[in-house]
C-alpha positions in Angstrom: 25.2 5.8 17.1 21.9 4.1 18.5 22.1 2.2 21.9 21.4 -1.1 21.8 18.1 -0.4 23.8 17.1 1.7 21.3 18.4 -0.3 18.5 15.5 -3.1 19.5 13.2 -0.9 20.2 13.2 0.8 16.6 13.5 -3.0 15.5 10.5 -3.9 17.2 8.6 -0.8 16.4 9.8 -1.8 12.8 7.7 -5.6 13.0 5.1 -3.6 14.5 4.9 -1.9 11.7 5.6 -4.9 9.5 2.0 -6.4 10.8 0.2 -3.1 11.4 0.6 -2.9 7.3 -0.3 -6.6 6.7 -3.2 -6.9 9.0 -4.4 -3.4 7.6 -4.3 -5.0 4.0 -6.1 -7.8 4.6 -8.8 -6.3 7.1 -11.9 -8.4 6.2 -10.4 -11.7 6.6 -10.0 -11.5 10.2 -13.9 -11.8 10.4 -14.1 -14.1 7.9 -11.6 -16.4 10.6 -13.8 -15.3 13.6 -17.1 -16.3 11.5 -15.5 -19.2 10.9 -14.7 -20.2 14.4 -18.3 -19.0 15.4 -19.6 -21.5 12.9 -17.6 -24.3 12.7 -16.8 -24.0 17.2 -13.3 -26.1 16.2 -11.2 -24.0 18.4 -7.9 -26.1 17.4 -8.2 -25.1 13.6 -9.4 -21.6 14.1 -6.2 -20.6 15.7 -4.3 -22.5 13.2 -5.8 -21.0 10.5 -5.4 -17.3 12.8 -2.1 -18.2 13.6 -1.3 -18.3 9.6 -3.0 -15.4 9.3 -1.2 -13.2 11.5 2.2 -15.0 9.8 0.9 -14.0 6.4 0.3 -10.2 7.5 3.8 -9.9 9.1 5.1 -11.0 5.6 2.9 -9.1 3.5 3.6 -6.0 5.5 6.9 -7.0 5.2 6.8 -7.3 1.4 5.0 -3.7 1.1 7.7 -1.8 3.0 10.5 -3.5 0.9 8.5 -3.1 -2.0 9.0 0.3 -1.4 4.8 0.1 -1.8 4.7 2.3 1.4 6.4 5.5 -0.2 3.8 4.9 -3.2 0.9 5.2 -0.6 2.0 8.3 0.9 2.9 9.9 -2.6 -0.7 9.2 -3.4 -1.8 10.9 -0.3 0.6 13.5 -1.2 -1.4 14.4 -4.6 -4.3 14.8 -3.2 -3.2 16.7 -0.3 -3.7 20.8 -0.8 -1.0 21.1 2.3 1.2 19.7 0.0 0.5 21.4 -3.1 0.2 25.1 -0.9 3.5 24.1 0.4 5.3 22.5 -2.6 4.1 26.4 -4.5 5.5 28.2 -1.6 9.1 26.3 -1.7 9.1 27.0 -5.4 7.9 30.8 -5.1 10.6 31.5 -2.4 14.0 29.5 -3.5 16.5 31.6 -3.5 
């Protein structure tokens, strides 16, 4: 049974990852919000528009975990992998 410490620290580590995902998604738009602030120098609707931003890459992050989108990454990764495809032949080779 997890501690309670550790029980919101694994839930924070969780929302970390939530907006790591998001934010890594949608990359390019965060300079297309700084470039906009650069231009336009209207502070007040810059970090509106960054503040919705960050929101929407929680929740799309959020989205691609439940999604199960993550596991679909990493099997991806997996195929093209050969640490994975000398391993997966050696499990097979040496079941007993």
């Amino acid at each position: 049974m997890m501690s309670v410490r550790s029980e919101k620290a694994y839930k924070f580590c969780l929302w970390k990852a939530y907006f790591d995902k998001g934010i890594g998604l949608t990359n390019y738009a965060k300079y297309l919000i700084a470039f906009f602030g650069l231009a336009s120098a209207n502070v007040k609707n810059t970090m509106i528009i960054a503040i919705a931003y960050a929101l929407f890459c929680f929740f799309l992050g959020r989205w691609w975990f439940k999604s199960k989108m993550v596991e679909q990454e990493i099997e991806v990764g997996n195929r093209v992998n050969p640490f994975v495809r000398l391993t997966e032949n050696y499990i097979k080779n040496n079941t007993l």
